[in-house]
N, C-alpha and C positions, 0 to 999 in steps of 0.2 A: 504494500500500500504506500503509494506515495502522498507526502503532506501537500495541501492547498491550503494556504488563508483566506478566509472567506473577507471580503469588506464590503459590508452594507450602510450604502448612501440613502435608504428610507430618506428620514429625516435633513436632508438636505437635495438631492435631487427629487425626491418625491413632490417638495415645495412648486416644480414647474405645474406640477399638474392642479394647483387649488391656489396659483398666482401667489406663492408665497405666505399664506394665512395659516399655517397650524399654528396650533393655541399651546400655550402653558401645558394642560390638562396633556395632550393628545402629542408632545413631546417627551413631556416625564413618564407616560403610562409605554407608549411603545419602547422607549429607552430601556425602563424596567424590565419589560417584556424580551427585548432582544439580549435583556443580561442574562437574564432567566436560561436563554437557549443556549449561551455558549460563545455565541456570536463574536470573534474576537474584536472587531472592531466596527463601529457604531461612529458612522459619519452626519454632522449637523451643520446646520446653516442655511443661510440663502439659497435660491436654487445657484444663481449666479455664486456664490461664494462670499466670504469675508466681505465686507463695506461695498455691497454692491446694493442693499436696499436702495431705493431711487424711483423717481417718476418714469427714469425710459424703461425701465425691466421690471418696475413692479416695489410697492413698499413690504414691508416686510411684517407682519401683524407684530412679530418679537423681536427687540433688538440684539443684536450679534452676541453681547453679553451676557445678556439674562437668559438668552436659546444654550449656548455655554455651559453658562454655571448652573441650569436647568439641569440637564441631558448627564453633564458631570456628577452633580448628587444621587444620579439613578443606577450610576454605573458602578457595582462594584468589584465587578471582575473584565469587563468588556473594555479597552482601548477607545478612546476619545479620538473620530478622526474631523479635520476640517479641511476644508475646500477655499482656493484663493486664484483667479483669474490677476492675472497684473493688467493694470488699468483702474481695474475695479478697487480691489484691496493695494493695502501699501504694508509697509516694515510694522507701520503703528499697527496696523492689524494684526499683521501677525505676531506681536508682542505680547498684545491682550489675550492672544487665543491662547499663547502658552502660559500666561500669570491665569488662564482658566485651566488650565489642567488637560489642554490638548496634549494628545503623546505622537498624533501623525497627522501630519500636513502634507496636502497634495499639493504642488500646483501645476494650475491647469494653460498648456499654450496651444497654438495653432500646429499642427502636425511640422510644419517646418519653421518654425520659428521657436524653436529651443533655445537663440540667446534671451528669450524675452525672459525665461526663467535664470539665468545666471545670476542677478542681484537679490531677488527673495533666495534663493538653494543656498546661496553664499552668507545670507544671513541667518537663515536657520543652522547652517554648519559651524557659525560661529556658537549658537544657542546652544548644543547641542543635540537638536531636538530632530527628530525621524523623520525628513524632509524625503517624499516623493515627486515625481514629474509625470504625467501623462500627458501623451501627442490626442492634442483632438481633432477630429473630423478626417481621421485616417485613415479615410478611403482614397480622397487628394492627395496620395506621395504613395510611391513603388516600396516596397520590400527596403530596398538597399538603401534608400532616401530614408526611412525611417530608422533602421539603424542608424545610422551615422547621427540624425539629432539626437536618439537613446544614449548611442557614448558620449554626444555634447554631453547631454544632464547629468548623466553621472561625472565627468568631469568638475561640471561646475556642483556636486556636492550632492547629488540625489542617489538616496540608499534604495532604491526602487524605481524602475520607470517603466511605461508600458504605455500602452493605447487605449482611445476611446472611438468604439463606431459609435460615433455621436446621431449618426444620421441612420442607422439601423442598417446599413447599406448591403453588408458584408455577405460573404458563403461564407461554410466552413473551412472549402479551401483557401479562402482568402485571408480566414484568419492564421490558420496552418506558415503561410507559406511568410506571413510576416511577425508573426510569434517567433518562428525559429530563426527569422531574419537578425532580428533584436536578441534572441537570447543568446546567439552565436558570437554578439559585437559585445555583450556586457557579462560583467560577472556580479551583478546585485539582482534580487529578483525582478520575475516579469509580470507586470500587471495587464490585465485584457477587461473590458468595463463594455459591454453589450448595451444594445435598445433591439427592442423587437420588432419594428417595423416590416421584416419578411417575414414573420413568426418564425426566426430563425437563434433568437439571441439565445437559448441553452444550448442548443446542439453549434454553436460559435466557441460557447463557452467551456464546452467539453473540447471541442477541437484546439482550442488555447492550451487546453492543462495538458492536452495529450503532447502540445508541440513544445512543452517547458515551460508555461506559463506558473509562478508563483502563489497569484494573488491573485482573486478571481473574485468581480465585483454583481450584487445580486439583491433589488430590493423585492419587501414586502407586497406580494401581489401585482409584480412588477408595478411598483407605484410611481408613475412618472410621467412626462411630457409625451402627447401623443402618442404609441402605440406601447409605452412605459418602457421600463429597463428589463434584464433578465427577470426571471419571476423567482425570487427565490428558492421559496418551500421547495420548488422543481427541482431548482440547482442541486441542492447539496442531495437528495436521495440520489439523484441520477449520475452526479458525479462520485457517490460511494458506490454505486452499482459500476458502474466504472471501471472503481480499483485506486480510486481516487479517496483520502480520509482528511475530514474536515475539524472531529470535534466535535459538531453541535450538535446536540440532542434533537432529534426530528420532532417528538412531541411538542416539546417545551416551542421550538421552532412554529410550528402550526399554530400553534395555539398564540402565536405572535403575530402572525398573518392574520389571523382570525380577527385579534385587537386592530391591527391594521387598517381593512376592512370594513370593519364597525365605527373606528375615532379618527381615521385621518384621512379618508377618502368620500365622496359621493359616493361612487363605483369603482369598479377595479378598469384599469385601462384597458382597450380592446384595440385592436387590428382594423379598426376600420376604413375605408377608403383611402381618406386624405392620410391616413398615414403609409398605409401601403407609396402609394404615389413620390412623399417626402424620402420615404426608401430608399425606392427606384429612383429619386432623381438628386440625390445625396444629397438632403439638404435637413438640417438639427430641426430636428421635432416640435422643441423648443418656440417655434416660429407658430408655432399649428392654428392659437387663438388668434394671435395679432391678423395672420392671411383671412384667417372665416372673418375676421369681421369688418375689415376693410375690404376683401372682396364682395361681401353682400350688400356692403353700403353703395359698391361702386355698378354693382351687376355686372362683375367679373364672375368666371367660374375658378375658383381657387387651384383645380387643380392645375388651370396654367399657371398660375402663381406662380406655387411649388414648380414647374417644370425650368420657368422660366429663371426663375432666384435658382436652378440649381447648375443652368448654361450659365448663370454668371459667377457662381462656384461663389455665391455668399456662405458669411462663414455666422457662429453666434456674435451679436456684437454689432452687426452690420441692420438690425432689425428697420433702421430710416430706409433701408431700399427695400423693403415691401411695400413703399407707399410709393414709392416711384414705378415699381414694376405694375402695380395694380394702375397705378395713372395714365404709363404707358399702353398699356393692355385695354383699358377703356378706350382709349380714342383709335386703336389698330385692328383691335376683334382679336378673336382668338388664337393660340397660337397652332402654327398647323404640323 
């Protein structure tokens, strides 16, 4: 049996899917519950990350500290992770996050822009606190392109680095062939971080561990932006049927989905349409509300939207050209 760390960003990419609003209650109760299971590490925050509450991506119901020192008093065996975008968050964020009792910090860049990570890695390496790196929207950059940023990060200071199909995009061989790309270029573990957009992200996820992936990321009833993340509960049985060993007690686990379910979601996210399409046309999930609802205002059909933000290879971040592309797409018709 080989080991996997499981890392569940519930509580901070789950945030895309309910515009950033879980509450006090529906933080400390899943937190508890994910201790409960095993879960070694228990990700919180913004969906964006560290000091990114704001008017363009959304306010945050709880501020960065009190979501923290929340999530922190629940945990007593589980690892505290947080999430930090540069742009967004700065050094002062991430100062705060470790006078909260973070023990792993991710941060998060564009698939080939790994220097943007060099000045946070570099200062968490001062800290000396568990600084990770993940390349996003890693369908954009070849195998061999993504290696080469993986050793930037670890150069500049990341004890872990790996990928995010941000845009649900991937095969299995896709993940396969760029898993063992990156694990061949570094010697710290390999993270792989799925969305479900083909309803493909477990069986990605297994193809990661199979190809040396370390760290394998997996929330609550895949709770997330448009067609959500890996689906947990799924993950870990399917990856110990495998031969693959996680740790978490499957009970204790289910029974946190469950809480899930009931306190932090409407519904559990599903595969529908517009997401499938966002997929296909490799574009962050993330985007899903802002397109439905400037396209209905416009009487565009969104899923040109989606095709069209995906030929101009918008990345997260870039969310003012949904209104340009819906702008442009009203007055030209649809696209063919």
């Amino acid at each position: 049996m080989t080991a996997v760390v499981i890392h569940d960003p519930t509580l901070r990419d789950g945030q895309h899917a309910v515009r950033h609003q879980l509450g006090m209650e529906a933080l400390r109760g899943y937190a508890a519950a994910a201790d409960a299971a095993g879960i070694p590490v228990v990700e919180v925050g913004h969906g964006n990350g560290l000091g990114a509450s704001s008017l363009q991506v959304g306010r945050a119901a709880v501020p960065d500290d009190l979501m923290l020192a929340t999530v922190r008093e629940a945990l007593q065996h589980s690892r505290m992770g947080v999430f930090l975008l540069p742009g967004w968050g700065t050094s002062d964020d991430l100062r705060r996050a470790l006078k909260q009792g973070a023990d792993v910090v991710r941060i998060g860049v564009h698939c080939t822009e790994s220097s943007l990570a060099e000045r946070h890695l570099g200062f968490l390496a001062e800290q000396g606190a568990e600084a990770h790196c993940v390349l996003m929207m890693s369908h954009m950059a070849a195998p061999d392109e993504l290696a080469e940023h993986a050793a930037r990060a670890v150069g500049h200071g990341a004890r872990a680095v790996g990928i995010m199909d941000s845009a649900g995009h991937f095969l299995p061989d896709d993940v396969s062939e760029r898993i063992g790309a990156i694990r061949a270029a570094v010697e710290v573990p390999v993270i792989f971080h799925g969305h479900d957009n083909l309803g493909m992200a477990v069986a990605n996820s297994v193809a990661a561990a199979r190809a040396g992936a370390g760290i394998i990321d997996g929330c609550a009833r895949g709770f997330g932006a448009g067609a959500g993340n890996t689906q947990l509960e799924v993950l870990v049985p399917v990856l110990e049927r495998t031969g693959f060993t996680t740790g978490i007690d499957l009970y204790a686990l289910l029974d946190a989905a469950e809480f899930a379910e009931r306190a932090l979601m409407p519904a559990p996210p599903v595969t529908d349409s517009l997401s499938i399409v966002s997929g296909l046309a490799g574009v962050f999930s993330g985007f899903k509300h802002q397109v439905l609802e400037q396209a209905r205002r416009a009487g565009v059909d969104p899923r040109d939207v989606f095709f069209e933000l995906g030929r101009r290879q918008a990345i997260a971040g870039q969310e003012d050209l949904i209104g340009d592309v819906v702008a442009e797409l009203s007055v030209r018709g649809p696209v063919g």
